[in-house]
N, C-alpha and C positions, 0 to 999 in steps of 0.2 A: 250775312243776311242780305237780300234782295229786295227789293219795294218796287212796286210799280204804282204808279201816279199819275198816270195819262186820262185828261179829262175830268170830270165831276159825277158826283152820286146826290139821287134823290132818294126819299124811304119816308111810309108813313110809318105814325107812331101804330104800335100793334099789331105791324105785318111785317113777315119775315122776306119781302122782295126786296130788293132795289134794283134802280134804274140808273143808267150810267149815260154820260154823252160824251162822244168821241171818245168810246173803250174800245178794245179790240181783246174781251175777256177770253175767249173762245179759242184764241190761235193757243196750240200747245206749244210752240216756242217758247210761249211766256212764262210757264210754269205753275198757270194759277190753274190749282185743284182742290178737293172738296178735302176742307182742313187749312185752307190756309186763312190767314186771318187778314180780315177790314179791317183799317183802323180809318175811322172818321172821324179828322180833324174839326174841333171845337174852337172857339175863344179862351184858350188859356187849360184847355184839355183836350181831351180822345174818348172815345166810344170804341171797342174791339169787339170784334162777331164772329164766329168762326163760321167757313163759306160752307153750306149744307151740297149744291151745286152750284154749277157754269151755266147756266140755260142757255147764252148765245152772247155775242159780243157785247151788249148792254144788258143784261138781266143776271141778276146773280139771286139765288135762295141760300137766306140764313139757315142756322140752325137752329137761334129763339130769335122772336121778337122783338122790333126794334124799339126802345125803349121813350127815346124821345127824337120826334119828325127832323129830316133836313132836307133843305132843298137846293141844289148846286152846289153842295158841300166838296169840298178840298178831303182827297182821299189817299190812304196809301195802303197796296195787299202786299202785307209778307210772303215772298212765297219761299226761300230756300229751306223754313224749319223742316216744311212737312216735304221734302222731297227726299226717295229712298235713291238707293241706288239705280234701280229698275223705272224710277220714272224721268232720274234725270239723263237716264239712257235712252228712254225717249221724247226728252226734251233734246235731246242732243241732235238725235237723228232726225229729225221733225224740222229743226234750224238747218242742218245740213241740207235736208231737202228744197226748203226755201231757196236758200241761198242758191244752190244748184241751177233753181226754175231761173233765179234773176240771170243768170251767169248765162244762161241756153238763150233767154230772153236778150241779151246783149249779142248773141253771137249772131242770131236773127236779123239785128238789124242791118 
C-alpha cells in the first residue's frame, strides 16, 4: 500500500471539496485517482472518503459529504488499492517522462 502525505487538508462540514496546501494532487506520477481513499487524521482517530475527483493540485471532490469540518488537518491518500494494471502503466510512463525532462534539463546546463 502507498500513502501520500504532502502538506495539509481543509473541508467544511456538508461539502464534499477539500482544500489542500502544498499538494501536488494533480501530477499522475503520484497515483492519486478517483477511488482512492483520504484518510483525515483525527485525535486518536480517521475519517475515510473516497476521492469523487482530482480538480488540480489542491482541490479534491469527494463522493459524500464531509461529515465533521477540519482545518490544516494531517492527511494521508491511499493510492496503490485502486490502481489496475493499465493505470499503473501510466503512472509508470508519466514518472519516466518526468524524470527524463530532469535529466535533458541537466544536460542543458
Amino acid at each position: 500500500m502507498a500513502m501520500y502525505e504532502v502538506g495539509t487538508v481543509t473541508g467544511a462540514a456538508s461539502q464534499a471539496r477539500v482544500t489542500g496546501a502544498t499538494t501536488k494532487w494533480s501530477q499522475e506520477a503520484l497515483g492519486i485517482l478517483p477511488g482512492s481513499i483520504l484518510v483525515v487524521y483525527r485525535s486518536g482517530s480517521a475519517d475515510l472518503y473516497a476521492i469523487k475527483s482530482v480538480d488540480s493540485d489542491t482541490q479534491l471532490t469527494l463522493t459524500r459529504n464531509i461529515t465533521t469540518a477540519f482545518s490544516g488537518a494531517c492527511y494521508g491518500i491511499i493510492t496503490a488499492e485502486t490502481a489496475s494494471t493499465s493505470s499503473f502503466a501510466n503512472q509508470l510512463a508519466s514518472a519516466f517522462a518526468f524524470w527524463r525532462s530532469v535529466v535533458e534539463g541537466w544536460s542543458m546546463a
